[in-house]
N, CA, C and O atoms as a GROMACS GRO file, in nm:
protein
  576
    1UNK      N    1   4.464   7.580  -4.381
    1UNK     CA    2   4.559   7.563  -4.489
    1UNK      C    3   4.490   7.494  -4.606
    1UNK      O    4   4.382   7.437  -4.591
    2UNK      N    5   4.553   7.501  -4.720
    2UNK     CA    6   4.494   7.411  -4.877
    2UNK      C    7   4.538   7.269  -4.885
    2UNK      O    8   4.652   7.225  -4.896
    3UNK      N    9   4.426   7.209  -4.876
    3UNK     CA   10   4.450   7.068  -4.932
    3UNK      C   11   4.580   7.071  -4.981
    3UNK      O   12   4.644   7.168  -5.020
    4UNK      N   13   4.624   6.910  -4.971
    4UNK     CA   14   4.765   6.855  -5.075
    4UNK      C   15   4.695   6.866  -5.249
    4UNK      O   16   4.770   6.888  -5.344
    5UNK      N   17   4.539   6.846  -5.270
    5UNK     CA   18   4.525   6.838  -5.435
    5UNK      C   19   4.557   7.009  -5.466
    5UNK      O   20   4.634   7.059  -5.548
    6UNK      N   21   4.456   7.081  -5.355
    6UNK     CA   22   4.518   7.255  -5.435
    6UNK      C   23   4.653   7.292  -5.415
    6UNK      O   24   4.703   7.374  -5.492
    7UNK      N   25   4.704   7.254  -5.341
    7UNK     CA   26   4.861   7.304  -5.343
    7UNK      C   27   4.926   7.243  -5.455
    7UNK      O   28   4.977   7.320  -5.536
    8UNK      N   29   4.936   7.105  -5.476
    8UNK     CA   30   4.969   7.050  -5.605
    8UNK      C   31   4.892   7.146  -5.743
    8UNK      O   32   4.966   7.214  -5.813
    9UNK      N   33   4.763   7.140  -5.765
    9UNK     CA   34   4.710   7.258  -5.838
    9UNK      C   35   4.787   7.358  -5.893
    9UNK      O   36   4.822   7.376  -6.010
   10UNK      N   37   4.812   7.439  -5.768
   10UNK     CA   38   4.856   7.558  -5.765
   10UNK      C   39   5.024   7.564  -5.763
   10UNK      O   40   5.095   7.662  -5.743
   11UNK      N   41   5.055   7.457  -5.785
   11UNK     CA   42   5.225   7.460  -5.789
   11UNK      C   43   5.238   7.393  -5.947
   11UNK      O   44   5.349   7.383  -5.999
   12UNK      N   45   5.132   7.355  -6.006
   12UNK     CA   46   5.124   7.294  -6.145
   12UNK      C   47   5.108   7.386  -6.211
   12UNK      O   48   5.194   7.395  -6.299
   13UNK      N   49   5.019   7.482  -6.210
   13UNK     CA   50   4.993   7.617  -6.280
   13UNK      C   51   5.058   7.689  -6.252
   13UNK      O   52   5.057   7.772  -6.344
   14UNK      N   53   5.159   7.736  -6.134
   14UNK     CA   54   5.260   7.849  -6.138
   14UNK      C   55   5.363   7.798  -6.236
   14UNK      O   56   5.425   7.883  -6.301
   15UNK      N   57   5.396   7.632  -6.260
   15UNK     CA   58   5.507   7.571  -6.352
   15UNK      C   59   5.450   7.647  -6.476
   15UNK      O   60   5.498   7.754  -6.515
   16UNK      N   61   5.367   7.597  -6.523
   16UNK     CA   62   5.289   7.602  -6.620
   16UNK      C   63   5.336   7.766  -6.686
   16UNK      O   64   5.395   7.804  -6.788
   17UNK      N   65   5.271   7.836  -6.564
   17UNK     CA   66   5.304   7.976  -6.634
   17UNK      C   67   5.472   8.049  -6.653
   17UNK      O   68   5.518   8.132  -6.731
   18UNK      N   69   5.531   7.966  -6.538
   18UNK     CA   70   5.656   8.028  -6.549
   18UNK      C   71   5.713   7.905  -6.672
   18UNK      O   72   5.819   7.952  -6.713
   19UNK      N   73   5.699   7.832  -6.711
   19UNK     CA   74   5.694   7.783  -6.849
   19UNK      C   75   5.706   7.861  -6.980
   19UNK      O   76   5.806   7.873  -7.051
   20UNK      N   77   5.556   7.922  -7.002
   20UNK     CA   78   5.494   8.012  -7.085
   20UNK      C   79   5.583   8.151  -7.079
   20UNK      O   80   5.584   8.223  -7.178
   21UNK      N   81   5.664   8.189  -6.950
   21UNK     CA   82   5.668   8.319  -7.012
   21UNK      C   83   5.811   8.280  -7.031
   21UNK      O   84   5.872   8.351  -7.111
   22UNK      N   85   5.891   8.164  -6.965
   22UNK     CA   86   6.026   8.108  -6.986
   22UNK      C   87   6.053   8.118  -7.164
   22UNK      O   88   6.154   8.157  -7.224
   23UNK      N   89   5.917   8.066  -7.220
   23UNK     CA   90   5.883   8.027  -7.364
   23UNK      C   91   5.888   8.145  -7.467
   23UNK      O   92   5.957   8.157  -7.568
   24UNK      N   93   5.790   8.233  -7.408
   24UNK     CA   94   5.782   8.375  -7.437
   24UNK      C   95   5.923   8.447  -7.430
   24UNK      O   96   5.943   8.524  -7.525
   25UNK      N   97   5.998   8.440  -7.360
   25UNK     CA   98   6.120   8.516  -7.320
   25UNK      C   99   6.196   8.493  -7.398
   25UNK      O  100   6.263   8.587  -7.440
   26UNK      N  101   6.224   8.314  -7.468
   26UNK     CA  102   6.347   8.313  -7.532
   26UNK      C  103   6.258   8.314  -7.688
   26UNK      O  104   6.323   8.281  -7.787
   27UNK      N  105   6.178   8.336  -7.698
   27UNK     CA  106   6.129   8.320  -7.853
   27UNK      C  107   6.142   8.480  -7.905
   27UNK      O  108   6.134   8.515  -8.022
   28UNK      N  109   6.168   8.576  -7.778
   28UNK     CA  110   6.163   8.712  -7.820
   28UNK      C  111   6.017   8.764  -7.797
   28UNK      O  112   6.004   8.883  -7.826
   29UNK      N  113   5.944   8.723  -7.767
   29UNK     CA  114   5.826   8.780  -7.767
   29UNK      C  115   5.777   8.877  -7.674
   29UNK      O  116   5.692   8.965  -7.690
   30UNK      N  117   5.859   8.842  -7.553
   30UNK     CA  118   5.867   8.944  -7.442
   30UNK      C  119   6.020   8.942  -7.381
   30UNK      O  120   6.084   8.837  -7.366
   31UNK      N  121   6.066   9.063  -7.351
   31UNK     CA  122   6.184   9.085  -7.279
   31UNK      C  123   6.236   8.985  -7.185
   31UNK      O  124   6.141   8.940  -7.121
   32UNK      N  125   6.363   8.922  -7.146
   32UNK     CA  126   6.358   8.859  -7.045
   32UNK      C  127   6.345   8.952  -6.905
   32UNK      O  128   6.318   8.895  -6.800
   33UNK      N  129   6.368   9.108  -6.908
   33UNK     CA  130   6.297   9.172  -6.812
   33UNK      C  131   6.150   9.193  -6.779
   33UNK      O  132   6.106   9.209  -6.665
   34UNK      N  133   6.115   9.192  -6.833
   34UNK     CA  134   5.935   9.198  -6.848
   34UNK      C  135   5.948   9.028  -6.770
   34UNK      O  136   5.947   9.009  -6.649
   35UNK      N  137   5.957   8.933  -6.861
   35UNK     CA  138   5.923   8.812  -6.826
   35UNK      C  139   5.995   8.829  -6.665
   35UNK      O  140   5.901   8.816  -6.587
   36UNK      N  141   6.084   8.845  -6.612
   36UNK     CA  142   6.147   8.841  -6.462
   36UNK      C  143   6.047   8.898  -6.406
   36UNK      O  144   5.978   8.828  -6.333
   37UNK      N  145   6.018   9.010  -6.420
   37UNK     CA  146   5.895   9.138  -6.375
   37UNK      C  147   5.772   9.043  -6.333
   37UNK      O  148   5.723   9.025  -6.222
   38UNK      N  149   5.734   8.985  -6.471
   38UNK     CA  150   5.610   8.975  -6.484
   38UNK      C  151   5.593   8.776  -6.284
   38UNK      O  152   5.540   8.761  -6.175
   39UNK      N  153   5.677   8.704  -6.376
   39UNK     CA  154   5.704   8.634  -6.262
   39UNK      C  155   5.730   8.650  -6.133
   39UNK      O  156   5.703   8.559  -6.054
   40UNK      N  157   5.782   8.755  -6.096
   40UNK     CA  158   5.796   8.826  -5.990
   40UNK      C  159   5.641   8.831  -5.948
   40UNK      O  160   5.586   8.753  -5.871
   41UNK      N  161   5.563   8.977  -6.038
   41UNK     CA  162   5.434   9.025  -5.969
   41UNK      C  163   5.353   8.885  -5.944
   41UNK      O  164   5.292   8.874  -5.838
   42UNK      N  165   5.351   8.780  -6.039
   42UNK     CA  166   5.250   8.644  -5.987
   42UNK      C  167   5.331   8.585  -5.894
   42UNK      O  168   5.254   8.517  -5.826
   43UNK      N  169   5.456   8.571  -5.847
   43UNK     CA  170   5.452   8.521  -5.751
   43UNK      C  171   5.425   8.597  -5.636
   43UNK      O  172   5.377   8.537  -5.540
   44UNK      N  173   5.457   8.772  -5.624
   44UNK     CA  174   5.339   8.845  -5.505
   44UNK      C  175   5.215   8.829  -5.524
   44UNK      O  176   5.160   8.814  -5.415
   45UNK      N  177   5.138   8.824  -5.615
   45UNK     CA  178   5.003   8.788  -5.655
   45UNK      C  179   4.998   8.644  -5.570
   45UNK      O  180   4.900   8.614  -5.501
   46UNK      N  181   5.074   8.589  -5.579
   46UNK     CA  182   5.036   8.395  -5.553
   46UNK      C  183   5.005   8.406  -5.400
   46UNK      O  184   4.916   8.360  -5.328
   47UNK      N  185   5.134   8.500  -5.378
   47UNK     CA  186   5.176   8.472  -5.220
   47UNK      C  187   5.046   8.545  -5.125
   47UNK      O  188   5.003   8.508  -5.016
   48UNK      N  189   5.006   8.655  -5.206
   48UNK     CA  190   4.907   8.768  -5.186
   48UNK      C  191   4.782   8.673  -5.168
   48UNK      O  192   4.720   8.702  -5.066
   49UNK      N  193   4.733   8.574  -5.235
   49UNK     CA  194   4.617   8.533  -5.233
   49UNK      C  195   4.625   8.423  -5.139
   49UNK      O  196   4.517   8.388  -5.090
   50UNK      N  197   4.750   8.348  -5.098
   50UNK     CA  198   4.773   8.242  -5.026
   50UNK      C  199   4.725   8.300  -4.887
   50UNK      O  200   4.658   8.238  -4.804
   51UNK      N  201   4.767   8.425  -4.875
   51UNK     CA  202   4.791   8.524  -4.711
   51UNK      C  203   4.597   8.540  -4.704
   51UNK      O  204   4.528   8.512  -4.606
   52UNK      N  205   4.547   8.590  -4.837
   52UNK     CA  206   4.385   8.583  -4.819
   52UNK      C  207   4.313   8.461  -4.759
   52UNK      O  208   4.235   8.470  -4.664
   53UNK      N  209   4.350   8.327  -4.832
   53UNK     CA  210   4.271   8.263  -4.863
   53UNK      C  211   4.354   8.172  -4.650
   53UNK      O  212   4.284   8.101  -4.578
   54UNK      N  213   4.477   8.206  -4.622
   54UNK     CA  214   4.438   8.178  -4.504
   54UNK      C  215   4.422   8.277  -4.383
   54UNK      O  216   4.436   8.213  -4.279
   55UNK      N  217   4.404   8.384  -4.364
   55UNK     CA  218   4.284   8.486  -4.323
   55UNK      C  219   4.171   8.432  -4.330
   55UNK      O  220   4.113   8.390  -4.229
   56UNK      N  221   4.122   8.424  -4.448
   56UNK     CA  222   3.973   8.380  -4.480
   56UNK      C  223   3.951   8.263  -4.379
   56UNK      O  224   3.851   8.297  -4.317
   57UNK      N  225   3.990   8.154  -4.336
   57UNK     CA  226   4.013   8.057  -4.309
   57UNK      C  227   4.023   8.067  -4.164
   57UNK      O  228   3.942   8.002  -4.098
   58UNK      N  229   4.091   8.122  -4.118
   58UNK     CA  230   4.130   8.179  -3.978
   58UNK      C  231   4.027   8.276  -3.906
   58UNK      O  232   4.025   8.294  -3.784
   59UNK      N  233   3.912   8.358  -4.029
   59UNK     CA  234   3.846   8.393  -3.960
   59UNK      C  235   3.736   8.365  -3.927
   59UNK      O  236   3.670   8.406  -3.831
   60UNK      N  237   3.701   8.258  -4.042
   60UNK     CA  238   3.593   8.132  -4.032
   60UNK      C  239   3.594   8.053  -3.884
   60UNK      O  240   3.502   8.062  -3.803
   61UNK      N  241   3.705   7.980  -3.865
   61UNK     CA  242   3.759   7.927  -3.771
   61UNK      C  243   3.695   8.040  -3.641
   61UNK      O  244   3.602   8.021  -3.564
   62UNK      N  245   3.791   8.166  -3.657
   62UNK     CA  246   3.739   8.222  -3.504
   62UNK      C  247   3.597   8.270  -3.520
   62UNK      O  248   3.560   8.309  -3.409
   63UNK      N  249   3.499   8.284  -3.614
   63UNK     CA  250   3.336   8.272  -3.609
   63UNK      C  251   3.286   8.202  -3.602
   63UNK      O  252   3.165   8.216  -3.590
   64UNK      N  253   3.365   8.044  -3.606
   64UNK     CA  254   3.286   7.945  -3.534
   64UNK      C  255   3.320   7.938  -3.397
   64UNK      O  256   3.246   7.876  -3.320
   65UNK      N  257   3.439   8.006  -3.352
   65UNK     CA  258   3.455   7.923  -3.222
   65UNK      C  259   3.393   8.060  -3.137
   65UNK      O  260   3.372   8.046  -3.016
   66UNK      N  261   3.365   8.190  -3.200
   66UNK     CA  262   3.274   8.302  -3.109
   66UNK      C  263   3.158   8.258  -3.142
   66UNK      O  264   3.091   8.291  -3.044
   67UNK      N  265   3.065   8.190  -3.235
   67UNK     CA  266   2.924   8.079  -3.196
   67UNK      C  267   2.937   7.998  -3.089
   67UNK      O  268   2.850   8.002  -3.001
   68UNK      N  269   3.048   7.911  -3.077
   68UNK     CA  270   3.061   7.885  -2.954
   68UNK      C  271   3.042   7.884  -2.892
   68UNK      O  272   2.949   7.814  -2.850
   69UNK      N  273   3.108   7.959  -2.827
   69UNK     CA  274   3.121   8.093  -2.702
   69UNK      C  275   3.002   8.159  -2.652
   69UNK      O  276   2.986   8.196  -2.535
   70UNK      N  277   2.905   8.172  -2.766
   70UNK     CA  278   2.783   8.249  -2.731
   70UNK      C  279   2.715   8.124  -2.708
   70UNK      O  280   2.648   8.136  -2.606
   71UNK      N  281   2.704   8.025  -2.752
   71UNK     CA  282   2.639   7.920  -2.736
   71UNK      C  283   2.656   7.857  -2.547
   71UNK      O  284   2.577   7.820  -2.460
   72UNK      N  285   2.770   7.871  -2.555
   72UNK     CA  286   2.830   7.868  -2.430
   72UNK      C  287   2.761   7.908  -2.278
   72UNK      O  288   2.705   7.852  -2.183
   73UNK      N  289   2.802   8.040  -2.321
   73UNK     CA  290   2.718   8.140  -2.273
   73UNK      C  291   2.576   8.141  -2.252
   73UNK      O  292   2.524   8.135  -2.140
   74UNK      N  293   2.518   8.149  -2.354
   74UNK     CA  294   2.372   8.141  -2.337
   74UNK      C  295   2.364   8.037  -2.218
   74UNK      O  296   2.357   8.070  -2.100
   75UNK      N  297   2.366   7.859  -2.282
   75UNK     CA  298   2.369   7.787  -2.174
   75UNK      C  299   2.419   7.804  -2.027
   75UNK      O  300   2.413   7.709  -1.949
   76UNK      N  301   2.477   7.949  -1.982
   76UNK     CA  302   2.561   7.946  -1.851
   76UNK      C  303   2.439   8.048  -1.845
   76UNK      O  304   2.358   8.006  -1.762
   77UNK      N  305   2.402   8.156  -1.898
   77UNK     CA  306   2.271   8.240  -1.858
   77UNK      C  307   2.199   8.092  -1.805
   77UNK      O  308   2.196   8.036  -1.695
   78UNK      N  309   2.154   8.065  -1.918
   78UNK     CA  310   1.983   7.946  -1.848
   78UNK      C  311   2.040   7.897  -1.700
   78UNK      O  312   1.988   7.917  -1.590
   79UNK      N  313   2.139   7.840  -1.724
   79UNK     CA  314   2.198   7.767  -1.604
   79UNK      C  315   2.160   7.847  -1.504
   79UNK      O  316   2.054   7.823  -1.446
   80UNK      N  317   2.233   7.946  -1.470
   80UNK     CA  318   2.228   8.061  -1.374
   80UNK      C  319   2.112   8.077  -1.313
   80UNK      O  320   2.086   8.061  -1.194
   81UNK      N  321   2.042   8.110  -1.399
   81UNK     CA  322   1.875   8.138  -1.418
   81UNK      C  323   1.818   8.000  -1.313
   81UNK      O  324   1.767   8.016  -1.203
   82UNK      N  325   1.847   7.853  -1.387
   82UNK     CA  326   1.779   7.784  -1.315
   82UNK      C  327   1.822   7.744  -1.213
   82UNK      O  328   1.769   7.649  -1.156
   83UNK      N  329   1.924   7.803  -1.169
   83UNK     CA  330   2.035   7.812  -1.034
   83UNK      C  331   1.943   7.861  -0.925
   83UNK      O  332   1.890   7.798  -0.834
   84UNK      N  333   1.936   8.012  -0.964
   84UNK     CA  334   1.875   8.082  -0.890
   84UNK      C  335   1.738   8.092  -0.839
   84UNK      O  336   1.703   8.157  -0.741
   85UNK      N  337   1.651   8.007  -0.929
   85UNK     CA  338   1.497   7.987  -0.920
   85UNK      C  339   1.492   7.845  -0.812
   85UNK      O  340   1.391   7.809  -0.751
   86UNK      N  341   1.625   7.781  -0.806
   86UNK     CA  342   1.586   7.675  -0.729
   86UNK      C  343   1.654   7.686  -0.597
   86UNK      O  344   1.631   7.608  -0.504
   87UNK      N  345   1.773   7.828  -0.587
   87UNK     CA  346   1.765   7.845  -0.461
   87UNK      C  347   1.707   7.880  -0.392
   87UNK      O  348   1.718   7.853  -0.272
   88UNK      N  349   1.575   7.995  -0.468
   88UNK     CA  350   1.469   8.065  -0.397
   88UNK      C  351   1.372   7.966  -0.339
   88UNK      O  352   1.311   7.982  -0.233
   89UNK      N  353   1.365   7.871  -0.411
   89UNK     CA  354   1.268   7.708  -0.399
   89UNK      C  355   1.298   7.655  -0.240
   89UNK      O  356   1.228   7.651  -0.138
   90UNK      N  357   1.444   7.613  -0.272
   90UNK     CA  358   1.540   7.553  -0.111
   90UNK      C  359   1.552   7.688   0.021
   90UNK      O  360   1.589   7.666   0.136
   91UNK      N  361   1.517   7.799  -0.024
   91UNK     CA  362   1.515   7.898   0.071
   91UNK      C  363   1.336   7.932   0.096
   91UNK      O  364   1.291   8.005   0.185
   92UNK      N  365   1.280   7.881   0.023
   92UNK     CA  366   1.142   7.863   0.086
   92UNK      C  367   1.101   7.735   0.154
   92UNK      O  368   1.028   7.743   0.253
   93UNK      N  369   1.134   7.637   0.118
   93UNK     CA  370   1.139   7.501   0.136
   93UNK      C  371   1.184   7.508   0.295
   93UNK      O  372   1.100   7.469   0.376
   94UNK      N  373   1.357   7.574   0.363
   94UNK     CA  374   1.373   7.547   0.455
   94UNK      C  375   1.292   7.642   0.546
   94UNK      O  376   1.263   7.603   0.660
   95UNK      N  377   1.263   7.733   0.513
   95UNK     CA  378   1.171   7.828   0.545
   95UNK      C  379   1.020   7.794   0.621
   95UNK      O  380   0.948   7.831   0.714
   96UNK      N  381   1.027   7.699   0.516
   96UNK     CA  382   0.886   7.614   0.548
   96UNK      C  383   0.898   7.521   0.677
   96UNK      O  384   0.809   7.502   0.760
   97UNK      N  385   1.062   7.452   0.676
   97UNK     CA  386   1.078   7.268   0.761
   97UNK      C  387   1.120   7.404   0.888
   97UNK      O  388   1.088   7.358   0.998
   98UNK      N  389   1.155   7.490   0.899
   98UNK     CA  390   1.210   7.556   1.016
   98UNK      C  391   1.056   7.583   1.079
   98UNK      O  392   1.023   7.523   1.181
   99UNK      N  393   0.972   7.668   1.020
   99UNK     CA  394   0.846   7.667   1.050
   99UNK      C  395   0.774   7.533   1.108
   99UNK      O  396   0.730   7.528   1.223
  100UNK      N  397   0.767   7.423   1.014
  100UNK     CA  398   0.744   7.309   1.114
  100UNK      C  399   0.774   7.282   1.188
  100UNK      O  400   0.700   7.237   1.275
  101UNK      N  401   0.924   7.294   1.204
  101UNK     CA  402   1.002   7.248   1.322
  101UNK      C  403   0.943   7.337   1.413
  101UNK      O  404   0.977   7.294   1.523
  102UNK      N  405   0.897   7.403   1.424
  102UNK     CA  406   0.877   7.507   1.550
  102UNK      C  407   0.738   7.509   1.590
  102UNK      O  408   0.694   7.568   1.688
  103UNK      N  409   0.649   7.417   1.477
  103UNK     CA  410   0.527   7.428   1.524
  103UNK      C  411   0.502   7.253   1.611
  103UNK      O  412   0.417   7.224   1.694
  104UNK      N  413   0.609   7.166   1.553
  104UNK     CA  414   0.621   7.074   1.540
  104UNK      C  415   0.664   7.042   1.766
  104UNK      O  416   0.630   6.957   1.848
  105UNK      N  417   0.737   7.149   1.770
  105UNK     CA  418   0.829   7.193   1.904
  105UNK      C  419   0.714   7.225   2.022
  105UNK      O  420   0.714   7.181   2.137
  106UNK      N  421   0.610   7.318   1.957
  106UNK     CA  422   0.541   7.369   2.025
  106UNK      C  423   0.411   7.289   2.064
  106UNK      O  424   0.357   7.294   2.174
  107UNK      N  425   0.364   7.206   1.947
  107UNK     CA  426   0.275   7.082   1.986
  107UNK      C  427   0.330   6.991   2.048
  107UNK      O  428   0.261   6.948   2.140
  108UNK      N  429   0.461   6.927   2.030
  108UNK     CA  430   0.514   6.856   2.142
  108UNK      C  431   0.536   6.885   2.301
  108UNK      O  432   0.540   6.804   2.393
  109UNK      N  433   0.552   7.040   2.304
  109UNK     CA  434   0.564   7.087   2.463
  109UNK      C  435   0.445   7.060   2.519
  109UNK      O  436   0.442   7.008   2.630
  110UNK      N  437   0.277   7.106   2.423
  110UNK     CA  438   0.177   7.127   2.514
  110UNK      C  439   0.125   6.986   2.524
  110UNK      O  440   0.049   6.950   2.614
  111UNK      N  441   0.182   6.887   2.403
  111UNK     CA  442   0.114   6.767   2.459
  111UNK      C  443   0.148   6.722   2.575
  111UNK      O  444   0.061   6.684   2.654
  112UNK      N  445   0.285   6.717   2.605
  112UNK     CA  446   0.394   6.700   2.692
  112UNK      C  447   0.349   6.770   2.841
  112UNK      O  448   0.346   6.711   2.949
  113UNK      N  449   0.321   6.886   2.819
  113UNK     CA  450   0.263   7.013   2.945
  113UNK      C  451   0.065   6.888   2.994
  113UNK      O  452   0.027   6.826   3.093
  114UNK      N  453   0.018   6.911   2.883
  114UNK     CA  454  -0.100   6.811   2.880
  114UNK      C  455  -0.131   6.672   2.977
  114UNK      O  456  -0.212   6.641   3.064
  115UNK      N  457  -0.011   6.606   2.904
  115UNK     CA  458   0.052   6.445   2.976
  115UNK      C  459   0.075   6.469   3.144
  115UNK      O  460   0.049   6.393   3.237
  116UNK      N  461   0.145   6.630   3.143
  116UNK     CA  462   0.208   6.632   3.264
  116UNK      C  463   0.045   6.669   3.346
  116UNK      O  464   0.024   6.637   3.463
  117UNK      N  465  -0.047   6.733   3.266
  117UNK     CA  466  -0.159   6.784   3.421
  117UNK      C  467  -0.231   6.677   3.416
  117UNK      O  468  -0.296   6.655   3.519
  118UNK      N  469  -0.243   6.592   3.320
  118UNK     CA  470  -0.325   6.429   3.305
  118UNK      C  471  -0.255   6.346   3.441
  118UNK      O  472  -0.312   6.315   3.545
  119UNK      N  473  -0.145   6.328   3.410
  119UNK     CA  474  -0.053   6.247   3.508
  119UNK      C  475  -0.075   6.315   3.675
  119UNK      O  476  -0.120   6.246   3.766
  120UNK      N  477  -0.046   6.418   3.688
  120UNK     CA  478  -0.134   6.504   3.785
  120UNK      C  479  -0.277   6.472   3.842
  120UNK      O  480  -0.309   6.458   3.960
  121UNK      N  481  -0.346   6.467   3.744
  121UNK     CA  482  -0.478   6.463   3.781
  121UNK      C  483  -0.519   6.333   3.816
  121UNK      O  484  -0.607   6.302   3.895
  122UNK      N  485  -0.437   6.251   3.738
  122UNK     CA  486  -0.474   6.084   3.784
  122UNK      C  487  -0.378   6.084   3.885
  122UNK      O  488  -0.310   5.981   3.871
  123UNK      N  489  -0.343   6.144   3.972
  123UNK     CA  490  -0.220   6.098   4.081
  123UNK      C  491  -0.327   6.130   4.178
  123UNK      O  492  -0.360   6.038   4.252
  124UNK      N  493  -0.412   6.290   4.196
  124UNK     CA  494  -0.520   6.325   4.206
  124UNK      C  495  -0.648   6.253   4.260
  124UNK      O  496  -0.699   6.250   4.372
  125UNK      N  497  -0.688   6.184   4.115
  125UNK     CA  498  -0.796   6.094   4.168
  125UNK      C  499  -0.770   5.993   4.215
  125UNK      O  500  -0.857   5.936   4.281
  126UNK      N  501  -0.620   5.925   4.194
  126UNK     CA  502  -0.630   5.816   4.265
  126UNK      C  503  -0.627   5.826   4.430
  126UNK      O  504  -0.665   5.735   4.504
  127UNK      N  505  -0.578   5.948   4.471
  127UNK     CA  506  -0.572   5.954   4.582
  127UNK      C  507  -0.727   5.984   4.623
  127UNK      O  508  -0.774   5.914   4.713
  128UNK      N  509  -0.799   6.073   4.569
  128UNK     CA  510  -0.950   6.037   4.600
  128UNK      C  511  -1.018   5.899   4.582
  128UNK      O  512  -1.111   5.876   4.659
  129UNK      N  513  -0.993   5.824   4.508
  129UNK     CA  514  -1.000   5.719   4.503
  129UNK      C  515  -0.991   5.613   4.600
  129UNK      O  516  -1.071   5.532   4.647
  130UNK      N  517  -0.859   5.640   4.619
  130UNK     CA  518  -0.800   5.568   4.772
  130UNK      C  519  -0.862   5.586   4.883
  130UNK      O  520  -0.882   5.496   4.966
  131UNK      N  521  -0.910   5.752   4.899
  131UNK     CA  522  -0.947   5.761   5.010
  131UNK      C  523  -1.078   5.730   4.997
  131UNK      O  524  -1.102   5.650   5.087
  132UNK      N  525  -1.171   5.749   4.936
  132UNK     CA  526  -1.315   5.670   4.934
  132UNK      C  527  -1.315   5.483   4.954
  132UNK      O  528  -1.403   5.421   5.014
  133UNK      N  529  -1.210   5.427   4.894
  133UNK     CA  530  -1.209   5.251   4.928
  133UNK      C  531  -1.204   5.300   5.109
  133UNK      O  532  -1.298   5.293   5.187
  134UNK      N  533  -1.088   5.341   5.132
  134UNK     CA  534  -1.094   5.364   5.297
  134UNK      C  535  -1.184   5.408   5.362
  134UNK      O  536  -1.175   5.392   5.484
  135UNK      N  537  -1.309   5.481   5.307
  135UNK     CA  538  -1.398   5.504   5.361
  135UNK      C  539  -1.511   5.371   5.388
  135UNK      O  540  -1.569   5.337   5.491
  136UNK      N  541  -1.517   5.299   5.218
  136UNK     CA  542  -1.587   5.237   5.216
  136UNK      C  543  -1.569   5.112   5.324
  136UNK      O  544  -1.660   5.076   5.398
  137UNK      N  545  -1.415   5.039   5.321
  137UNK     CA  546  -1.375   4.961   5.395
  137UNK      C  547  -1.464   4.984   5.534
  137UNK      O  548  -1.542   4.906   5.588
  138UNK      N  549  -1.426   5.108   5.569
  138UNK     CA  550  -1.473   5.153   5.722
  138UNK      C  551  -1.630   5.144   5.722
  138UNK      O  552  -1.662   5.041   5.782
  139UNK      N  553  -1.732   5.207   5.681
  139UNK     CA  554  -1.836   5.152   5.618
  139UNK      C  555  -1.891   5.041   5.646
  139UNK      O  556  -1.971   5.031   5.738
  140UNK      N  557  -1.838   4.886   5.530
  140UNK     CA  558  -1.826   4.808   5.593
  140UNK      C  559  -1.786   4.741   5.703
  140UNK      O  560  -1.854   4.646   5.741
  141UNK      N  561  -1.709   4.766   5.749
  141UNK     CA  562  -1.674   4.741   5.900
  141UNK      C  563  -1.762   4.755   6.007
  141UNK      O  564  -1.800   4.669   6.087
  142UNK      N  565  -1.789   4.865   5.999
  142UNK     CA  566  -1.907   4.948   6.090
  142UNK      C  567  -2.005   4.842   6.059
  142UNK      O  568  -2.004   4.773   6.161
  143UNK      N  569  -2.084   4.795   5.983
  143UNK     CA  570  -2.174   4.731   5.973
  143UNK      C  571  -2.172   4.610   6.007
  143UNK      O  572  -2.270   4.555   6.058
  144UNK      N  573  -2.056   4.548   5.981
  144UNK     CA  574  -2.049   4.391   6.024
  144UNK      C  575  -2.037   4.401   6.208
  144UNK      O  576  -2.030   4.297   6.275
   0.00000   0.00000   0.00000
């Protein structure tokens, strides 16, 4: 809409003119039909340019707010974009910890399998072990 100074403006100069032809009319200079006429077409003229000038205004308004919008937009592309580059990231990433986990699984079994033929084998020697002191015992014995 127009400022309060152009509307005042523009309601000073329509006086103004419907003044002039008020002036014109009774001095004889123009018909008081002409003068009705003529006041008439400026006030469709007035009203005519009021209807432009807020169009004009209205469509300013909606070309800023479709900059906007594209502005908007754009930022929801990038977004998207860096959406998607970092799910491929987290879908390689778990890709990767699942892989550990499984290599992680599999070194733990054989250490585990390992521990178990160690533990074995020292159960093993100790029993060779054992049985050589018993030998030795006897050994000594024999000799004393």
């Amino acid at each position: 809409m127009l400022s309060p100074r152009h509307l005042a403006a523009i309601a000073i100069l329509g006086g103004l003119v419907l003044a002039v032809l008020g002036v014109l009319s009774l001095t004889g200079a123009v018909s008081p039909a002409a003068a009705l006429a003529a006041a008439a077409f400026l006030l469709a003229l007035s009203a005519l340019a009021f209807l432009v000038l807020t169009v004009r205004r209205l469509d300013g308004k909606a070309h800023r707010i479709d900059l906007r919008v594209k502005k908007i937009e754009n930022g929801l592309t990038q977004s998207a974009t860096g959406l998607k580059r970092i799910e491929s990231r987290i879908d390689r990433l778990s890709a990767a910890v699942e892989e550990s986990a499984t290599r992680r699984n599999e070194d733990l079994s054989a250490i585990l399998a390992s521990l178990g033929e160690d533990r074995v084998n020292a159960m093993t020697h100790a029993e060779e072990v054992a049985e050589l002191r018993a030998a030795l015992r006897e050994l000594r014995e024999e000799r004393v």
